[in-house]
PyMOL Python script that loads the backbone (N, CA, C, O; Angstrom):
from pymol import cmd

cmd.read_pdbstr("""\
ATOM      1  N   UNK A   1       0.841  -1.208   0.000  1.00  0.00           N
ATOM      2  CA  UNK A   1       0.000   0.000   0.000  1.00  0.00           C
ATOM      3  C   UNK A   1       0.878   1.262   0.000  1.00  0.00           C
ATOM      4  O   UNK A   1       0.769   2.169  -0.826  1.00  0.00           O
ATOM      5  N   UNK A   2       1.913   1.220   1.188  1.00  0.00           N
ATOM      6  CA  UNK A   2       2.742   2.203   1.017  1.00  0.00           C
ATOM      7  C   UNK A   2       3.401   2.709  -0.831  1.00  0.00           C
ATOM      8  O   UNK A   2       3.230   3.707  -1.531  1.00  0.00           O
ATOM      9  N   UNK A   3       3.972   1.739  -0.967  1.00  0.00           N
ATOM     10  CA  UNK A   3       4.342   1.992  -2.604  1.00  0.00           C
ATOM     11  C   UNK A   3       3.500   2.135  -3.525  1.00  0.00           C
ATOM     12  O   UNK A   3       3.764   2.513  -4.666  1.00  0.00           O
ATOM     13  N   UNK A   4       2.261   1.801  -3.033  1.00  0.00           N
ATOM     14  CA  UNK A   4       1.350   2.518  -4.482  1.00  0.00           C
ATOM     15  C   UNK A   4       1.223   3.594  -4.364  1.00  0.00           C
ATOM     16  O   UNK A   4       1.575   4.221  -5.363  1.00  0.00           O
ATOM     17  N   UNK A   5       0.685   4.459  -3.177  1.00  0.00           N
ATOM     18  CA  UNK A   5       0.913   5.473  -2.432  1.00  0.00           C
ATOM     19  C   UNK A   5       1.814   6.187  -3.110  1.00  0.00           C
ATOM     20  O   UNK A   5       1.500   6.998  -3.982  1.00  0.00           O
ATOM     21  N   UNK A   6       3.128   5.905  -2.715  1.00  0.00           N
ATOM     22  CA  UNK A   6       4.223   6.916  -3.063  1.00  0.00           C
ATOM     23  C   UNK A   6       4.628   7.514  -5.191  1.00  0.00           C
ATOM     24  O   UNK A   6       5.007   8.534  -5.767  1.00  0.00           O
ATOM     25  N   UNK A   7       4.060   5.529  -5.724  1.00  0.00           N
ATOM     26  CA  UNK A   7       4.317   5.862  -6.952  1.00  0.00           C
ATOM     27  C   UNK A   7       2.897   6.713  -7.762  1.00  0.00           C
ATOM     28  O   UNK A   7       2.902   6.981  -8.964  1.00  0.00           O
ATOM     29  N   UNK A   8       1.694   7.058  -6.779  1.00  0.00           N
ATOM     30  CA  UNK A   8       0.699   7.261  -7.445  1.00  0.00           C
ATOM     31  C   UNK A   8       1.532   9.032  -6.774  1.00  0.00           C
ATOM     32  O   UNK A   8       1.022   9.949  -7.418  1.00  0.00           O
ATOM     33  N   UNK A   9       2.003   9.274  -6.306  1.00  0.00           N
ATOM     34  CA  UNK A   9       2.587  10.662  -5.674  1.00  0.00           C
ATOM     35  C   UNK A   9       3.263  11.507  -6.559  1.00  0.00           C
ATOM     36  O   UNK A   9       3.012  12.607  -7.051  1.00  0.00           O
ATOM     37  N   UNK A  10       4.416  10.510  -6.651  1.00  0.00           N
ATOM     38  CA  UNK A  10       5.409  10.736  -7.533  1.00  0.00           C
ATOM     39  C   UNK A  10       5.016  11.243  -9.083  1.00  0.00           C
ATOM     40  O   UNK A  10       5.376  12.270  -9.658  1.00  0.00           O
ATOM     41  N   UNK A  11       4.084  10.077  -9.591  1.00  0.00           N
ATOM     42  CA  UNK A  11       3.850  10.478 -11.001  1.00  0.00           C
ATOM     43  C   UNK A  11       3.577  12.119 -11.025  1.00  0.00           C
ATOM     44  O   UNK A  11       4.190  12.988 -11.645  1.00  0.00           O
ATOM     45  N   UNK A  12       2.659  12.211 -10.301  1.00  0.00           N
ATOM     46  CA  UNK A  12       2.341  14.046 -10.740  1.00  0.00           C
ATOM     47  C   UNK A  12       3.079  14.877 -10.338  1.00  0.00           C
ATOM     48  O   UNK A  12       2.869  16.012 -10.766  1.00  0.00           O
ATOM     49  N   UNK A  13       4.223  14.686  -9.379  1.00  0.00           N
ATOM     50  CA  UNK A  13       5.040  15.260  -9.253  1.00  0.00           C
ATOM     51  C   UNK A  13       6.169  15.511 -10.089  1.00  0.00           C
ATOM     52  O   UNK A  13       6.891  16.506 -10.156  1.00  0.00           O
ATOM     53  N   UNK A  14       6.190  14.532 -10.656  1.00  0.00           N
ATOM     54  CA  UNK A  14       6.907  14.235 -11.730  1.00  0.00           C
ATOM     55  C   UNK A  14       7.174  15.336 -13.266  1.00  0.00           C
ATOM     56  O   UNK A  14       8.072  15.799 -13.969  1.00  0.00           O
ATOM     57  N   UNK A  15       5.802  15.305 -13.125  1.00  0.00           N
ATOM     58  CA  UNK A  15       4.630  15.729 -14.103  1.00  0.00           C
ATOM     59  C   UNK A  15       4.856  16.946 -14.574  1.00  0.00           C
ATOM     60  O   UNK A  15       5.103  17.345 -15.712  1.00  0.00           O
ATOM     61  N   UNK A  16       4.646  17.924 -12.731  1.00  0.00           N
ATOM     62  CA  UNK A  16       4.841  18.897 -12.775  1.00  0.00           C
ATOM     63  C   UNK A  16       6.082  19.455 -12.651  1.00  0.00           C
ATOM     64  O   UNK A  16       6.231  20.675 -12.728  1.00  0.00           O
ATOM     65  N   UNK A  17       6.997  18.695 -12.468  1.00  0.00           N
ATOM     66  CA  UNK A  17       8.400  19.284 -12.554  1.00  0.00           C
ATOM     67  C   UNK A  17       8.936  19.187 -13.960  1.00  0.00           C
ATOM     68  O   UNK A  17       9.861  19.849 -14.430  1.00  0.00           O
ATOM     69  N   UNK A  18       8.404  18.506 -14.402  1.00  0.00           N
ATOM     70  CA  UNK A  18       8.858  18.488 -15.790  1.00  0.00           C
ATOM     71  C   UNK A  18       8.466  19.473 -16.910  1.00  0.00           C
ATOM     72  O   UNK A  18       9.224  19.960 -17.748  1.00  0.00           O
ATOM     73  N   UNK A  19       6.787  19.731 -16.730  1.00  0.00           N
ATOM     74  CA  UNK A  19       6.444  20.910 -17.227  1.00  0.00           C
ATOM     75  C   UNK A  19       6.719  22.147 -16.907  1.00  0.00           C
ATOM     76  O   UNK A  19       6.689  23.075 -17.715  1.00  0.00           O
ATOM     77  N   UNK A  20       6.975  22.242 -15.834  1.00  0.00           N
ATOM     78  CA  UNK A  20       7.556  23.706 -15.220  1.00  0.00           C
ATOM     79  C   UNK A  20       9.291  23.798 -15.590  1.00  0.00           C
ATOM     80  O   UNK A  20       9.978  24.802 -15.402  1.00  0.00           O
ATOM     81  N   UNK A  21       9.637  22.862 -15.994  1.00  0.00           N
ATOM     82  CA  UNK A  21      11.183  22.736 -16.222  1.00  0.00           C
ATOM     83  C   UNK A  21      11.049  23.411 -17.792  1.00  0.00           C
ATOM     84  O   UNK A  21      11.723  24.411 -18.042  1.00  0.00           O
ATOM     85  N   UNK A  22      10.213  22.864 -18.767  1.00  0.00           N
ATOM     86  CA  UNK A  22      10.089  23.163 -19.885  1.00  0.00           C
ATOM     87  C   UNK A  22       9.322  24.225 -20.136  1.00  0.00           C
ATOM     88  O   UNK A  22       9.241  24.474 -21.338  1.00  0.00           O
ATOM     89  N   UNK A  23       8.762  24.902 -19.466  1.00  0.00           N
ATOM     90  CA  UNK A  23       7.976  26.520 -19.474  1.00  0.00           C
ATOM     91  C   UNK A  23       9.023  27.382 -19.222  1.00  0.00           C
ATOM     92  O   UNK A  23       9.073  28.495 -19.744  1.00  0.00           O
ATOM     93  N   UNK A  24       9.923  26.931 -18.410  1.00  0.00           N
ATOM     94  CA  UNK A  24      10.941  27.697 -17.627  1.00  0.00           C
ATOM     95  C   UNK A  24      11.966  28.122 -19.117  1.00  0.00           C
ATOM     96  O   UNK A  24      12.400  29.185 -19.561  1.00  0.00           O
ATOM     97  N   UNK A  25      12.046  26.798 -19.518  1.00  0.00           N
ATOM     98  CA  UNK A  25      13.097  26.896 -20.663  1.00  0.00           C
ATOM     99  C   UNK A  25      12.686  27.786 -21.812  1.00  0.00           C
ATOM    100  O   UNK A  25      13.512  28.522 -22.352  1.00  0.00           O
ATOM    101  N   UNK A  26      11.123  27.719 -22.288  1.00  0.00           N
ATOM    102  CA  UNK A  26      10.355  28.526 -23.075  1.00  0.00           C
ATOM    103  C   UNK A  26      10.769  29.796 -23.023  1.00  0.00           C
ATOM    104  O   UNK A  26      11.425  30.413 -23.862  1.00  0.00           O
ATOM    105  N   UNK A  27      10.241  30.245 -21.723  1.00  0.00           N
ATOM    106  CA  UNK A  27      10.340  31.463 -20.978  1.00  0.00           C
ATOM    107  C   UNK A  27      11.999  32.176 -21.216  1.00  0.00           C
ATOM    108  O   UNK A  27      12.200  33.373 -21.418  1.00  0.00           O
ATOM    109  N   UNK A  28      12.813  31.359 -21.150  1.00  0.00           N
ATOM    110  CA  UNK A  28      14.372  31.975 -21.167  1.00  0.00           C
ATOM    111  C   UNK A  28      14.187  31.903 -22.270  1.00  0.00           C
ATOM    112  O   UNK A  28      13.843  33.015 -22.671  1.00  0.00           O
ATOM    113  N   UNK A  29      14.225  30.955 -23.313  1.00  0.00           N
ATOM    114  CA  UNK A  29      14.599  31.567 -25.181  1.00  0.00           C
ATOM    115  C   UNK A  29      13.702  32.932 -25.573  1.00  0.00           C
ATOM    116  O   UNK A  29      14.231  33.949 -26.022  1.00  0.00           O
ATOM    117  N   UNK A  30      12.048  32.775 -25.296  1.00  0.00           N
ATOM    118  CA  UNK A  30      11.348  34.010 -25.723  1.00  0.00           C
ATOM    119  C   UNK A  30      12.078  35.051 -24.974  1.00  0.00           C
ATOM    120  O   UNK A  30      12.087  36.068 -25.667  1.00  0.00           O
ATOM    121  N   UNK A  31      12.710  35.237 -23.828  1.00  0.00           N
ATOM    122  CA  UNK A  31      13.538  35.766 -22.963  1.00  0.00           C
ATOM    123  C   UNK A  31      14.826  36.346 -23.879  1.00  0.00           C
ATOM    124  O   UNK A  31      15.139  37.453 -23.442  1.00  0.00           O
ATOM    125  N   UNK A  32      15.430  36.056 -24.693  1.00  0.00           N
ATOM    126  CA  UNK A  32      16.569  35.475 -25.012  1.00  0.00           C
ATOM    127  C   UNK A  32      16.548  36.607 -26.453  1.00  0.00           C
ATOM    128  O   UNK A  32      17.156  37.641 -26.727  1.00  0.00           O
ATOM    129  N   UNK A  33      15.533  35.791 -27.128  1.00  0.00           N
ATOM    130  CA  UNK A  33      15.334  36.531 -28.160  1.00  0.00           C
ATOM    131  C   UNK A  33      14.365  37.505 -28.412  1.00  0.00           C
ATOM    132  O   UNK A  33      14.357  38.105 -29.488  1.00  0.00           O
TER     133      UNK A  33
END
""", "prot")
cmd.dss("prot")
cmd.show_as("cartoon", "prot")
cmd.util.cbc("prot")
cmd.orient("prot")
């Protein structure tokens, strides 16, 4: 139970670090240029 728990956690965390990693990056090139 614990580990479903943590991997049902993780995924959206995941999720959102990843999209915010790649907005971030957006953000610096439109930034950029």
């Amino acid at each position: 139970m614990l580990r479903e728990g943590a991997s049902s956690q993780e995924s959206p965390v995941l999720f959102t670090r990843g999209y915010f990693q790649a907005n971030l990056f957006t953000l610096c090139i439109i930034f950029f240029f």
